[in-house]
C-alpha positions, -999 to +999 in steps of 0.1 A: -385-002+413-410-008+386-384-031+370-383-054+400-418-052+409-428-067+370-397-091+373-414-106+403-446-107+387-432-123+360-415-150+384-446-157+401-466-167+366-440-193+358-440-211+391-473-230+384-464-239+351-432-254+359-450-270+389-477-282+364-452-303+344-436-319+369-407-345+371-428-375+358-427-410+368-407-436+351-414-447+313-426-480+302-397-508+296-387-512+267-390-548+249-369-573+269-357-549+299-383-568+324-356-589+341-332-580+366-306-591+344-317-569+313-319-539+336-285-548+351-262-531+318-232-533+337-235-566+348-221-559+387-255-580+400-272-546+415-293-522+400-287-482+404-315-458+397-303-456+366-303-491+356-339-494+371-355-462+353-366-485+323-390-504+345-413-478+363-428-505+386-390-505+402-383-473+397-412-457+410-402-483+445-367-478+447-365-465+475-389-485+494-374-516+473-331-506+489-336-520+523-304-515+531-307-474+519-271-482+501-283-467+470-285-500+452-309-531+448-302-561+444-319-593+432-325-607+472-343-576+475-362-574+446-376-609+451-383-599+488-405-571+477-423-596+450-433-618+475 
């Protein structure tokens, strides 16, 4: 019983600490992935949240930025958001 109790315990400390770091927002671009088309590696002319991680001023939007909630963005609704 003592076991479980101090396993608990235990449990409880590390809660905060993992709360305290956090998932983190987006990292800054790197040189020359500021475009749509840098961002876009696989050149299908929409962005996943993958593509769009580089750039954390998309990335932290994306899903505001996917009207269309299809998972995706696309230039159109980039630009709409820019505006």
């Amino acid at each position: 019983m003592k076991t479980i109790i101090f396993a608990i315990c235990i449990g409880c400390l590390a809660i905060p600490a993992l709360a305290a770091e956090g998932i983190g927002a987006a990292s800054e671009a790197p040189p020359g992935a500021q475009s749509f088309r840098d961002l876009d590696t696989n050149r299908d002319g929409r962005l996943t949240f993958s593509e769009a991680f580089p750039n954390p001023r998309i990335a932290n939007s994306f899903n505001q930025i996917d009207q269309n909630a299809d998972g995706f963005l696309t230039a159109a609704e980039i630009a709409a958001v820019v505006r």
